[in-house]
N, CA and C atoms as an extended XYZ file, in Angstrom:
348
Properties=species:S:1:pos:R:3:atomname:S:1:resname:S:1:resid:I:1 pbc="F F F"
N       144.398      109.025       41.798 N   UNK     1
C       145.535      109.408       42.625 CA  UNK     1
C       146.049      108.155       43.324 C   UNK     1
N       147.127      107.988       43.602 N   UNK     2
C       147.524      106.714       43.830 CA  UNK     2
C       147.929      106.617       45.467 C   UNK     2
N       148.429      107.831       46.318 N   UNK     3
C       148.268      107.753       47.432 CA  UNK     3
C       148.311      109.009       47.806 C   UNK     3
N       146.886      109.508       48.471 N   UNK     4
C       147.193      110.429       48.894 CA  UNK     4
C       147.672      110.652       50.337 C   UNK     4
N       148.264      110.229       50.996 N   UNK     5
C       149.705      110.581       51.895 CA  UNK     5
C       150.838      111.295       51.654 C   UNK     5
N       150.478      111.208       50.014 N   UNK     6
C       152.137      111.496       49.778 CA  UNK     6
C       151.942      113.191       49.244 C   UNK     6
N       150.229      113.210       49.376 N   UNK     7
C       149.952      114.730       48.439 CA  UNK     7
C       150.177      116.051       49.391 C   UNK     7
N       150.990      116.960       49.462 N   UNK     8
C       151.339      118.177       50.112 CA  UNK     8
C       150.316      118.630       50.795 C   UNK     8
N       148.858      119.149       50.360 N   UNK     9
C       148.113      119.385       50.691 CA  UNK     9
C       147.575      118.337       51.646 C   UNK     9
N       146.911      117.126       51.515 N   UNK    10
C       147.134      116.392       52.471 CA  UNK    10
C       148.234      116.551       54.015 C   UNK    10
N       149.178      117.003       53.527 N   UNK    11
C       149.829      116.508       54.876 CA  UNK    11
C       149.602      118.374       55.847 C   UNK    11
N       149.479      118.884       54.802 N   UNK    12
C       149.256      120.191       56.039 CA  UNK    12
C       147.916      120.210       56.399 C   UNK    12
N       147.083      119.820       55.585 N   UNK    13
C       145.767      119.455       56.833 CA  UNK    13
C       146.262      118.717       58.039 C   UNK    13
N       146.715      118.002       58.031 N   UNK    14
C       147.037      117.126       59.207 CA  UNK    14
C       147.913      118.166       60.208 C   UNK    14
N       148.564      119.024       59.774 N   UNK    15
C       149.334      120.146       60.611 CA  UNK    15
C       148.127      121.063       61.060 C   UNK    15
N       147.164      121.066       60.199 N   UNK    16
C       146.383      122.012       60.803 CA  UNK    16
C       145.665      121.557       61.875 C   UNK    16
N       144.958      120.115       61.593 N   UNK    17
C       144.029      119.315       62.527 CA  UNK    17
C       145.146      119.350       64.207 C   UNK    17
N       145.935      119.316       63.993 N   UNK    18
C       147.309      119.280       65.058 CA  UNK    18
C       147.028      120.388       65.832 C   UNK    18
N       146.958      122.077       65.082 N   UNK    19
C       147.235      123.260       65.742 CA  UNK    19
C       145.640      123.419       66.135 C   UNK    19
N       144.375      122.857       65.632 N   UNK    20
C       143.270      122.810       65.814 CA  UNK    20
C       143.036      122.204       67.747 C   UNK    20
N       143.704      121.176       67.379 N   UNK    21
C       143.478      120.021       68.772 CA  UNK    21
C       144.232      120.905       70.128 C   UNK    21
N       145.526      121.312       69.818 N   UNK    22
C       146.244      122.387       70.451 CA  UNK    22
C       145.349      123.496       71.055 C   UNK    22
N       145.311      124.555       69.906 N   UNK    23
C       144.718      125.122       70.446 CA  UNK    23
C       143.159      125.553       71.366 C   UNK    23
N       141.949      124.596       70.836 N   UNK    24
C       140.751      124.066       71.675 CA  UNK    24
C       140.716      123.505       72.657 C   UNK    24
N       142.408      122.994       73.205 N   UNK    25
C       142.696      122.280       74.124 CA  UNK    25
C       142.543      123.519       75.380 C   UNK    25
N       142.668      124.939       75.356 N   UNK    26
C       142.705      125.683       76.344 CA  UNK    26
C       141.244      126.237       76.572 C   UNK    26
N       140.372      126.207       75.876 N   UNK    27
C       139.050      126.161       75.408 CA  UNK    27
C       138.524      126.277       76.930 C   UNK    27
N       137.203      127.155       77.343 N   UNK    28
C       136.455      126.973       78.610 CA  UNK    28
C       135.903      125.176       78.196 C   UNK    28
N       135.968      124.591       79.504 N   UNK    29
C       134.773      123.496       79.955 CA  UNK    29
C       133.769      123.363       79.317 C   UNK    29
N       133.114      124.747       79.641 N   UNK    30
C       131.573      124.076       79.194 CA  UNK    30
C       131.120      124.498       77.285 C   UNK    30
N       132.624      124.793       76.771 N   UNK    31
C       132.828      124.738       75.046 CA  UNK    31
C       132.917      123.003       74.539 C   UNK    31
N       133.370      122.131       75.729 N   UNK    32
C       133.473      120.919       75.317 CA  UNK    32
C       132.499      120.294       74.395 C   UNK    32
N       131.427      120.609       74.260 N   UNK    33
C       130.520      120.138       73.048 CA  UNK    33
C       129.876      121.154       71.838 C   UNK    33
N       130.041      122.268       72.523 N   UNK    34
C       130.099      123.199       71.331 CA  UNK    34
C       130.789      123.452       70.284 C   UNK    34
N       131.825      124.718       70.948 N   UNK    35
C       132.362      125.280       69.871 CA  UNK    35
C       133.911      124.453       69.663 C   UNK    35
N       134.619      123.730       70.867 N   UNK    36
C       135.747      123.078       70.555 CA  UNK    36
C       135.248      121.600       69.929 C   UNK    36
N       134.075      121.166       70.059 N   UNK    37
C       133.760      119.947       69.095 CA  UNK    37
C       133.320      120.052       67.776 C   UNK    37
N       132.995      121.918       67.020 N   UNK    38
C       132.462      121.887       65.946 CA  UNK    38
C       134.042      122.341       65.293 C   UNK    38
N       135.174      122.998       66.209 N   UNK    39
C       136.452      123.160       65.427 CA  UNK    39
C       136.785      122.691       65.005 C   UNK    39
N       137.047      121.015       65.844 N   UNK    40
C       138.179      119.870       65.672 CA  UNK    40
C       137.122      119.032       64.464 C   UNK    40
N       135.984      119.025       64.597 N   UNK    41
C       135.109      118.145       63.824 CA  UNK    41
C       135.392      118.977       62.082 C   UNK    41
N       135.426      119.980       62.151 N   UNK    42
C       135.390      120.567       60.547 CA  UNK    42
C       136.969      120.434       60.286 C   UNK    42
N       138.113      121.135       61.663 N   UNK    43
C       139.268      120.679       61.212 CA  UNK    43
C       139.508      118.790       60.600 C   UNK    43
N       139.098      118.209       61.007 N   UNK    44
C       139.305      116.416       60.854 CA  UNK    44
C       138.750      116.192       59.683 C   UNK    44
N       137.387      117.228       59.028 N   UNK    45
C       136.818      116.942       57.987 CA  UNK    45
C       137.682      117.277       56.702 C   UNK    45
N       138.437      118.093       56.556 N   UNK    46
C       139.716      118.412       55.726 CA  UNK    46
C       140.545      116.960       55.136 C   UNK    46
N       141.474      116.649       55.812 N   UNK    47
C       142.429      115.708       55.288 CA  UNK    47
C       141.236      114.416       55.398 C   UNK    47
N       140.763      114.172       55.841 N   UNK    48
C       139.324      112.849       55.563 CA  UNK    48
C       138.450      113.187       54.064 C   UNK    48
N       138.580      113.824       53.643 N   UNK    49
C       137.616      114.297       52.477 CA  UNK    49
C       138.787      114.812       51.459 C   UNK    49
N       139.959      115.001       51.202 N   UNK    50
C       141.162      114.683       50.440 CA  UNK    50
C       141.170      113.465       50.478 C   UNK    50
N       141.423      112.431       51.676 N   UNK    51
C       141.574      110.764       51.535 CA  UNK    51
C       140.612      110.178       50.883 C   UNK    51
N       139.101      110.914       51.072 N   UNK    52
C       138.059      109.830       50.731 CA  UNK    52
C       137.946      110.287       48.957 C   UNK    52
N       138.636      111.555       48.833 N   UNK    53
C       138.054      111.660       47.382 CA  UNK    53
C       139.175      110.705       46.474 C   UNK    53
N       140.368      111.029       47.207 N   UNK    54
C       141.398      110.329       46.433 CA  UNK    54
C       141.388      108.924       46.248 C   UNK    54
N       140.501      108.527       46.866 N   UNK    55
C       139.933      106.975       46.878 CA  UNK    55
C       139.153      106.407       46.153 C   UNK    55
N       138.334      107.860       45.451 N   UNK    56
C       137.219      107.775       44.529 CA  UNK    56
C       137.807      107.613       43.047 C   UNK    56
N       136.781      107.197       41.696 N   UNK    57
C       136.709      106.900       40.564 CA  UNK    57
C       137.241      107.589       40.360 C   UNK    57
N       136.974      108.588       39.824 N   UNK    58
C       137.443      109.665       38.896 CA  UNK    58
C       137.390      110.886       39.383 C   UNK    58
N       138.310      111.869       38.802 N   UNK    59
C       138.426      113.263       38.414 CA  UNK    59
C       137.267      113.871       39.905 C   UNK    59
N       136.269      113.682       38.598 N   UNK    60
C       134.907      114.568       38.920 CA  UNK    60
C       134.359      113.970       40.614 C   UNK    60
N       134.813      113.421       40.859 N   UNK    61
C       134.230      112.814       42.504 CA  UNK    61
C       135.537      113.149       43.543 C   UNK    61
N       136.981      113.404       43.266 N   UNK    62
C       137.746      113.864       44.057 CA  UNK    62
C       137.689      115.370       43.768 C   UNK    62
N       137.240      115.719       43.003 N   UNK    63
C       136.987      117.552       42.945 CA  UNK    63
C       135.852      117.820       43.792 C   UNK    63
N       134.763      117.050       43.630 N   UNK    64
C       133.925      116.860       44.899 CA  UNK    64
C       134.394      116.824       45.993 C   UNK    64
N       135.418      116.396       46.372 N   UNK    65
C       135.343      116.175       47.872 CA  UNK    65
C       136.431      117.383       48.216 C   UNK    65
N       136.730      117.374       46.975 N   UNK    66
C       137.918      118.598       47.765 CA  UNK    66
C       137.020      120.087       47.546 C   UNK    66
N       136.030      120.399       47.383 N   UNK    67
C       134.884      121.118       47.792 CA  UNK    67
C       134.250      121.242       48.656 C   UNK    67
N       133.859      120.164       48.969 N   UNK    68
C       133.701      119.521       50.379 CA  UNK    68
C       134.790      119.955       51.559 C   UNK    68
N       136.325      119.846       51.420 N   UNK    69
C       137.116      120.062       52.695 CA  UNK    69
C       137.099      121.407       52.416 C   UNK    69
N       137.322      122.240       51.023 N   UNK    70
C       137.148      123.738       51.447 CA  UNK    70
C       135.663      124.531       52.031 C   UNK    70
N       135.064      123.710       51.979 N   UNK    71
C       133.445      124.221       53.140 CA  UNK    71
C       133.988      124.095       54.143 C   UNK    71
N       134.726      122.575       54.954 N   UNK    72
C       134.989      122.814       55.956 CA  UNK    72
C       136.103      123.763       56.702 C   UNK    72
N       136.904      123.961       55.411 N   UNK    73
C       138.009      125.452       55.811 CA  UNK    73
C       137.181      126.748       56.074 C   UNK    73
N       136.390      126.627       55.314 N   UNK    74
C       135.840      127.903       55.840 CA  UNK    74
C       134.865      128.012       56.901 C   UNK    74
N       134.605      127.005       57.041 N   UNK    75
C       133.318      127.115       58.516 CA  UNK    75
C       134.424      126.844       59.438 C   UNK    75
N       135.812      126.437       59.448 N   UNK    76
C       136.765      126.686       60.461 CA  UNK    76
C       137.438      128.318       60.855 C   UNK    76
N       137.181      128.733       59.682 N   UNK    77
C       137.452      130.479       59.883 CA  UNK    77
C       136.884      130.967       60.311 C   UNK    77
N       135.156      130.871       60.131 N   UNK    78
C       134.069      131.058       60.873 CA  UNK    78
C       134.142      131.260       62.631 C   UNK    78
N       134.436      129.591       62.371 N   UNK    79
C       134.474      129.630       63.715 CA  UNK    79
C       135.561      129.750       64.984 C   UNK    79
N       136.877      130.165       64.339 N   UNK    80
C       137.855      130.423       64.556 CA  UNK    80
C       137.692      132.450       65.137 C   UNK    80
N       137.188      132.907       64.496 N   UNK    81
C       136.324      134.467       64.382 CA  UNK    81
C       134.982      134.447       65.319 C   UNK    81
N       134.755      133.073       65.530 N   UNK    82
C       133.794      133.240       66.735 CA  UNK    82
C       134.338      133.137       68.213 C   UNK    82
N       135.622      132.280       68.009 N   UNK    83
C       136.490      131.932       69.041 CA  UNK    83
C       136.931      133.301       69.717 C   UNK    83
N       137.341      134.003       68.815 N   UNK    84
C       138.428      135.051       68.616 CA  UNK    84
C       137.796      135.976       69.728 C   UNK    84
N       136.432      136.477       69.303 N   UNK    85
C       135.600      137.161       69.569 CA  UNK    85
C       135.005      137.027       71.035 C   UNK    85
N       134.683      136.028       71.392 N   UNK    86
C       134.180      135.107       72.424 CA  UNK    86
C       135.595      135.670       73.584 C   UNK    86
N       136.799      135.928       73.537 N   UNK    87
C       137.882      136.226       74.124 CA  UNK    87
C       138.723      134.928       74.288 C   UNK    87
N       138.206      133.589       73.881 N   UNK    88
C       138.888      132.025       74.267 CA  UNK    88
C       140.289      132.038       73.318 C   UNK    88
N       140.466      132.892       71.821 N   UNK    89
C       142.058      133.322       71.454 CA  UNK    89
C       141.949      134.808       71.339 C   UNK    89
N       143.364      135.172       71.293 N   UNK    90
C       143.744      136.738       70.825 CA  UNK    90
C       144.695      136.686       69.682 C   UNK    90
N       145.384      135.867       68.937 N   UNK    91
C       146.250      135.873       67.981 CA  UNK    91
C       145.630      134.540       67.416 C   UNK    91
N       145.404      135.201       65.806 N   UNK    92
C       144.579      134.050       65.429 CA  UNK    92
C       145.519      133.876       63.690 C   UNK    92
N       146.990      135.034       63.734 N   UNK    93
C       147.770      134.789       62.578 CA  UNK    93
C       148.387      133.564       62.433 C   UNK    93
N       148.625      132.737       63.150 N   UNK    94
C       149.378      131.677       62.967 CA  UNK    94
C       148.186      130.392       62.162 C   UNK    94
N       147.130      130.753       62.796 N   UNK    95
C       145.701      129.759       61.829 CA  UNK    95
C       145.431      130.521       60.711 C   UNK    95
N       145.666      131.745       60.533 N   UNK    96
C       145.278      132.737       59.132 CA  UNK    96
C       145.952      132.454       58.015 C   UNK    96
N       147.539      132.297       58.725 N   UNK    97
C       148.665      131.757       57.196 CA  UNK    97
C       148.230      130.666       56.935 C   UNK    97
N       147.803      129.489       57.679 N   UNK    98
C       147.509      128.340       57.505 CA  UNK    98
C       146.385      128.107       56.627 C   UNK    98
N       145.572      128.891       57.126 N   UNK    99
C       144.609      128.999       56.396 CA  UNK    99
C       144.501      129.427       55.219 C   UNK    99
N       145.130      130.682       54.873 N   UNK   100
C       144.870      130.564       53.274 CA  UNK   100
C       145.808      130.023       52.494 C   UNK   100
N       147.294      129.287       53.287 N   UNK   101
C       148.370      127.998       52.244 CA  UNK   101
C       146.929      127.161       52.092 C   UNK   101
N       145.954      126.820       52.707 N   UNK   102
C       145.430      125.705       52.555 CA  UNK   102
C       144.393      125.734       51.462 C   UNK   102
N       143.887      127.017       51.505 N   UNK   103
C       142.810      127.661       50.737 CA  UNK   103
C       143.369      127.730       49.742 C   UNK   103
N       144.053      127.827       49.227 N   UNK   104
C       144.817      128.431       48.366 CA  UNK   104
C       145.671      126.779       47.424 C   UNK   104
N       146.049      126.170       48.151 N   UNK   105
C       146.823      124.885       47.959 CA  UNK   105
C       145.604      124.038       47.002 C   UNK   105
N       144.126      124.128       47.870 N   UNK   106
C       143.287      123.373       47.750 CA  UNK   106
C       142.520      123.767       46.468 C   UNK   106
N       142.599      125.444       46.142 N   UNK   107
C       142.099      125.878       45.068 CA  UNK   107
C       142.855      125.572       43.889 C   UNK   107
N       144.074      125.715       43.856 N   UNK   108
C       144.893      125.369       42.446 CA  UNK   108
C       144.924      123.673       42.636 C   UNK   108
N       144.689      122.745       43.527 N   UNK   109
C       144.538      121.381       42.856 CA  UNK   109
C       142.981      120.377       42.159 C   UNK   109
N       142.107      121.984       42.780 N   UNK   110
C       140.957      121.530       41.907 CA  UNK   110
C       140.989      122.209       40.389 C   UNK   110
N       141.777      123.394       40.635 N   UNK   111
C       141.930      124.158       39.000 CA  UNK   111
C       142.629      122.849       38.121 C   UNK   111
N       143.654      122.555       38.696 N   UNK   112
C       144.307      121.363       38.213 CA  UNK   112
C       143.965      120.162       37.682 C   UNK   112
N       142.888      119.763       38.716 N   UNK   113
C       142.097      118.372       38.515 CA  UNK   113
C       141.311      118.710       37.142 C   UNK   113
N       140.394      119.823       37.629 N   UNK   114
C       139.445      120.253       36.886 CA  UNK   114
C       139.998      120.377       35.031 C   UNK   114
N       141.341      121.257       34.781 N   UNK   115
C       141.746      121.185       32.946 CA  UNK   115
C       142.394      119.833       32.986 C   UNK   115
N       142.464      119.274       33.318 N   UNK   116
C       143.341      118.081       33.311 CA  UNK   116
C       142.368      116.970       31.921 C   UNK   116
């Protein structure tokens, strides 16, 4: 891949890591090392693990990593549903669409990578 900046998916992680930082920002105090440092940490792990795979040899090592950022999509849903729950959000549709363009974005460019 020759830059991934320029890859779609790439850039809405970065929208997400955005609405991630946003929203943990209203987060109780004493979440500061918990649950708003394990959000932003799995959100950041997304578009970092698109960059690092797209950086890699071949094929088979950027399909890796983009395996890798969909673990961290989903331990962000996780914990987005722990948030939810906890009472710290009440509307959690605006991260849900996001979430599965991303899920979804991220699945057809490994289908992609993968017959290629």
């Amino acid at each position: 891949m020759n830059n991934h900046k320029d890859v779609l998916l790439y850039q809405k992680s970065l929208d997400l890591v955005e609405y991630i930082y946003r929203l943990t920002k209203a987060f109780p105090a004493e979440e500061r090392f918990g649950l708003t440092s394990q959000l932003r940490r799995s959100a950041v792990s997304l578009p970092s693990n698109i960059a690092e795979g797209a950086g890699r040899r071949g094929k088979k090592e950027f399909i890796q990593f983009l395996y890798i950022g969909l673990g961290s999509l989903n331990e962000m849903e996780t914990q987005i549903e722990i948030s939810r729950r906890l009472g710290y959000v009440s509307d959690i549709t605006a991260f849900s669409e996001l979430f599965l363009h991303l899920k979804r974005m991220l699945l057809k460019l490994i289908e992609k990578l993968d017959s290629d």
